[in-house]
DOROKE-31614 format. One line per field, with one value per residue (C-alpha): residue in three letters; chain; x, y, z. Coordinates in nm, 4 decimals. Example, Ala and Ser with C-alpha at 12.3 -4.5 7.8 and 13.67 -1.06 7.14 Angstrom:
BEGIN
residu = c(ALA:SER) $
chaine = c(A:A) $
x = c(1.2300:1.3670) $
y = c(-0.4500:-0.1060) $
z = c(0.7800:0.7140) $
***
This chain:
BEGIN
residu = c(UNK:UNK:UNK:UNK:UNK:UNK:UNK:UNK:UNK:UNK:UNK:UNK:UNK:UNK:UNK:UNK:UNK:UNK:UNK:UNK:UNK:UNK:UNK:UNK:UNK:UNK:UNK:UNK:UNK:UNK:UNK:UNK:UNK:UNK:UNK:UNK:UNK:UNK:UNK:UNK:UNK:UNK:UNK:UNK:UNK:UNK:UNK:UNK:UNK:UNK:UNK:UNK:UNK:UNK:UNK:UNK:UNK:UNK:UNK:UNK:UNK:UNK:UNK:UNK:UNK:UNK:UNK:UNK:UNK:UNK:UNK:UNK:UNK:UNK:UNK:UNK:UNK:UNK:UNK:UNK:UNK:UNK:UNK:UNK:UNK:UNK:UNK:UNK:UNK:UNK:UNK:UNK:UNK:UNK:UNK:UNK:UNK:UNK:UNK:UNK:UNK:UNK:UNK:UNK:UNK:UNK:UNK:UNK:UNK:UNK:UNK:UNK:UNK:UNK:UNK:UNK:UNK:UNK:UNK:UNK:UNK:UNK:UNK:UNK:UNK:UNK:UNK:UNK:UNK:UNK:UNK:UNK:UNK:UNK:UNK:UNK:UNK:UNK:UNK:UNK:UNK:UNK:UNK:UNK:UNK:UNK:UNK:UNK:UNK:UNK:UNK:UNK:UNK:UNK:UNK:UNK:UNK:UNK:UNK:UNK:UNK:UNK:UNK:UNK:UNK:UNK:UNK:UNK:UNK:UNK:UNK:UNK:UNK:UNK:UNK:UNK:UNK:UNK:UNK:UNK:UNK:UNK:UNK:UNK:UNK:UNK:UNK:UNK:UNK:UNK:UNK:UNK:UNK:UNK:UNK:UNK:UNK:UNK:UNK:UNK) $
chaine = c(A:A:A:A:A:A:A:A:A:A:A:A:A:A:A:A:A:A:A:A:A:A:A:A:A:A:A:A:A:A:A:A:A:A:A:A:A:A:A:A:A:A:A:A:A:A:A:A:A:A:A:A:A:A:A:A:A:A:A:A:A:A:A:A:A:A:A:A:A:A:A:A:A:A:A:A:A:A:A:A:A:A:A:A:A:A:A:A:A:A:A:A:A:A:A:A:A:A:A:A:A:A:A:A:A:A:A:A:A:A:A:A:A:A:A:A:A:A:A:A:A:A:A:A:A:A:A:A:A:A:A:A:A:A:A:A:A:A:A:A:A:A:A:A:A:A:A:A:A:A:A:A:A:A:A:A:A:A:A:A:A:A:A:A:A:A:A:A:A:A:A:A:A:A:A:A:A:A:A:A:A:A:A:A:A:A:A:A:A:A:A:A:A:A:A:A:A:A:A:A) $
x = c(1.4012:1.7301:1.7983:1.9784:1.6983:1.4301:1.7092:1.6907:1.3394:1.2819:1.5535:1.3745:1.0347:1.1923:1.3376:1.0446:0.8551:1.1123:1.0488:0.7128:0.7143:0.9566:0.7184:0.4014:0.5938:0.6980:0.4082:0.2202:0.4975:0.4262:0.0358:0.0869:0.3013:0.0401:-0.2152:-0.0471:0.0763:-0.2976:-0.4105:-0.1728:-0.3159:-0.6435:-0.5012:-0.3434:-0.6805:-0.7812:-0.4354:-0.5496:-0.8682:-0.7698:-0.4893:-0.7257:-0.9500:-0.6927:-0.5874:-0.9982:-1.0158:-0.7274:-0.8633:-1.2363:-1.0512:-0.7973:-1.1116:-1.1533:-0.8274:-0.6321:-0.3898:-0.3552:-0.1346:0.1340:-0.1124:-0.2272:0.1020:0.2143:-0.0874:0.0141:0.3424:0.2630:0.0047:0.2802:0.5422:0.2604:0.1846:0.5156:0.6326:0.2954:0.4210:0.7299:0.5623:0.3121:0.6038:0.7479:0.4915:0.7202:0.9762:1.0631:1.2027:0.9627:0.6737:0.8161:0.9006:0.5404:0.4213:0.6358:0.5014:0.1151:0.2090:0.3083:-0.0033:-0.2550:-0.1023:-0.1001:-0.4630:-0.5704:-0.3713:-0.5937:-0.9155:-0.8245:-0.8077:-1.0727:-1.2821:-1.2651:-1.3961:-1.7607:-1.7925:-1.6017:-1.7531:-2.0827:-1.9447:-2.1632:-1.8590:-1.6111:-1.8970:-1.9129:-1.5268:-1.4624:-1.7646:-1.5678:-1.2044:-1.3611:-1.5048:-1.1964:-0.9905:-1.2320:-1.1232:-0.8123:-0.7857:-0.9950:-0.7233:-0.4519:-0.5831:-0.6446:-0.2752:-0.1115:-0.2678:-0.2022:0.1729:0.1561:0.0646:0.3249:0.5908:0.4892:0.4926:0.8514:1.0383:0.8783:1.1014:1.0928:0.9294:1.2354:1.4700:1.2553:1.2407:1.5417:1.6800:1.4789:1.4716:1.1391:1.2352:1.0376:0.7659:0.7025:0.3661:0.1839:0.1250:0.1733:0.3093:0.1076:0.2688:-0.0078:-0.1741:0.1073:0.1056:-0.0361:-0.4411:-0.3136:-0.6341:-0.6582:-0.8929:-0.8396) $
y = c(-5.7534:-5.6508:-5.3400:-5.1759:-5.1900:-5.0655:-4.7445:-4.6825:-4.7383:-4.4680:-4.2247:-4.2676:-4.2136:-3.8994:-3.7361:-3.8028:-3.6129:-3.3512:-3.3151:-3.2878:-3.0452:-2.7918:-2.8534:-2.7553:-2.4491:-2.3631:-2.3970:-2.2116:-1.9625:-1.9083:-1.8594:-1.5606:-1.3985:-1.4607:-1.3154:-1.0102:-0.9319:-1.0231:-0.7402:-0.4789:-0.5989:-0.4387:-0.1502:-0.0500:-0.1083:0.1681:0.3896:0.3880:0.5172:0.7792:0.8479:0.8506:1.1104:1.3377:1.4905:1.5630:1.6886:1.9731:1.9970:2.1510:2.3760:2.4954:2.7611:2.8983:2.8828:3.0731:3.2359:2.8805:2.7421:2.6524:2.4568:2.3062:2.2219:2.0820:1.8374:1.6911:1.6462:1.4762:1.2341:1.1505:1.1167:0.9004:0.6653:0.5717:0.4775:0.2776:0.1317:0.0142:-0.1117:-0.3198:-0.5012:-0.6221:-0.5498:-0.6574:-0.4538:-0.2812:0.0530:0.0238:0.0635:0.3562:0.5719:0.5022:0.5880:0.9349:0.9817:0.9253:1.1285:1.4744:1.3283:1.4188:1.6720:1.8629:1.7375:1.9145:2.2277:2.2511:2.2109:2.4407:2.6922:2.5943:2.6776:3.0567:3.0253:3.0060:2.8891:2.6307:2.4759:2.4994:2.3400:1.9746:1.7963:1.9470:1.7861:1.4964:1.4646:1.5182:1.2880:0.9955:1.0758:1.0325:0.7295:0.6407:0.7372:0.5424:0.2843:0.3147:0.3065:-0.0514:-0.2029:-0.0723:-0.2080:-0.5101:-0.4984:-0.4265:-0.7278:-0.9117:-0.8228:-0.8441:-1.2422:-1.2994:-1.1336:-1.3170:-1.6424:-1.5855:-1.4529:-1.7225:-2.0145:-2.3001:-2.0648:-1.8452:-2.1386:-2.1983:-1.8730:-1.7621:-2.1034:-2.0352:-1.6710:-1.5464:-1.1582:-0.9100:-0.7355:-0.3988:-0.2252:0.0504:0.2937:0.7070:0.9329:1.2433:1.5460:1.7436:1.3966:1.4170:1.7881:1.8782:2.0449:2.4276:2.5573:2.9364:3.1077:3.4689) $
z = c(1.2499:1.4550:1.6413:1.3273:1.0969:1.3562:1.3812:1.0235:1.0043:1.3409:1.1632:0.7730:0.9725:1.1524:0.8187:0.6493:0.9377:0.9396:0.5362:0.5791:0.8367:0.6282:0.3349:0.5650:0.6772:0.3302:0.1827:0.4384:0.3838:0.0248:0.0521:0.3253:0.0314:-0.2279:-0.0213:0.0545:-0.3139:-0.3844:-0.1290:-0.3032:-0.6650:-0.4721:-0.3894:-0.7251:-0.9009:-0.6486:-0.6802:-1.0462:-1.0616:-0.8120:-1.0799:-1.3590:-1.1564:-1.0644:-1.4602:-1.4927:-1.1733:-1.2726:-1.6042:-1.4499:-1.2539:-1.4562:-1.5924:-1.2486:-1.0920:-1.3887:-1.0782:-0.9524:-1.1913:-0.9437:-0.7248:-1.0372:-1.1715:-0.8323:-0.7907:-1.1844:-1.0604:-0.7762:-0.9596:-1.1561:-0.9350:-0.6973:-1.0424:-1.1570:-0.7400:-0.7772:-1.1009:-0.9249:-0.5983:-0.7800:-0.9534:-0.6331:-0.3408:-0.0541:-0.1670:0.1392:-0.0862:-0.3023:-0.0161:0.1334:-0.2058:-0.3155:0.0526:0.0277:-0.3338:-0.1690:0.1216:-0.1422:-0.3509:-0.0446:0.0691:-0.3154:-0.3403:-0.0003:-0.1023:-0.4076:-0.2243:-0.0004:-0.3185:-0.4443:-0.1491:-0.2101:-0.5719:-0.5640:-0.9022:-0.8903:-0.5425:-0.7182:-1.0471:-1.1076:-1.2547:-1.0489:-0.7415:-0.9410:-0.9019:-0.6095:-0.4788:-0.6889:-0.5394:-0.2458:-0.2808:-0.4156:-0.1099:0.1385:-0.0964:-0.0762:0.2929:0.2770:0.0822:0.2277:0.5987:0.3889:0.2943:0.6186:0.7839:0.4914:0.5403:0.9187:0.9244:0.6725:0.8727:1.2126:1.0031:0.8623:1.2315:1.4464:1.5042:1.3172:1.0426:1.0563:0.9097:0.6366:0.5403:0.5614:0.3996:0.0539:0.0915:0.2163:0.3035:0.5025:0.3648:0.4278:0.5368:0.3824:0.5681:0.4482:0.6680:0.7142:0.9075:0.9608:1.1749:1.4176:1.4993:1.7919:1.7660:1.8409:2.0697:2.0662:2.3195:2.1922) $
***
């Protein structure tokens, strides 16, 4: 064997190495995104039932809170504007536009939900009410939920991200077009103000 062949056969060696390696990354690559769409199929089971809740929900208070229509109108629109973002998120999970017009959508669904308990505090009736209990013991349970699998999603969607911008990861992805995925996460304006203390 001359010096030429052992060349070829150290440079056929490295390339297959090199192959290899770009596979392993690839691969590795392709599982993170897998497990992170998986973690959002969790999630939407969830984002479901809570939808599913919500119409009964305004349906057993609709008797008490006949002055209340425009809470009770605003919470329908919000389910639906919160299920069809859902709808579009669950078709592409890493969709970074997606993400954040479901998170908005979630963000007006909460806040329409909390309006209406807030309501339905000063009816008596209604507080005492077994299914309205009932419901509101389930959307609860359905928000702690919730919460799981979107934690579950996040750090889903966190490895895959560190995978893809670390270098020699970066090539890869970038080469066969693994883009960013965005987290879940609902922004909530009434968590960032300040507690107002009054001593008066």
């Amino acid at each position: 064997m001359d010096t030429s062949q052992i060349i070829l056969i150290v440079l056929a060696a490295l390339a297959l190495f090199a192959v290899l390696f770009a596979v392993g990354i690839y691969n590795k690559l392709v599982g993170l995104r897998n497990r992170f769409k998986n973690a959002y199929a969790q999630i939407d089971v969830q984002l479901k039932r809570r939808y599913d809740l919500i119409p009964n929900l305004v349906e057993t208070a609709k008797g008490y809170l006949k002055h209340e229509s425009g809470t009770l109108e605003a919470v329908t629109a919000a389910r639906n504007m919160a299920s069809t973002a859902n709808t579009s998120a669950a078709a592409n999970p890493g969709d970074p536009a997606a993400m954040k017009k479901l998170a908005g959508a979630e963000g007006a669904l909460s806040g329409a939900l909390g309006r209406l308990i807030a309501v339905s505090e000063a009816y008596p009736d209604l507080k005492a009410n077994t299914t309205m209990l009932s419901l509101m013991e389930e959307l609860t349970s359905t928000e702690n939920k919730v919460s799981f699998s979107r934690q579950a999603y996040n750090d889903s969607v966190m490895a895959y991200n560190t995978q893809r911008e670390i270098f020699p990861n970066s090539v890869i992805a970038s080469t066969f077009h693994f883009s960013a995925a965005e987290l879940f996460a609902i922004e909530n304006p009434e968590q960032r103000e300040p507690t107002k203390v009054s001593f008066a």
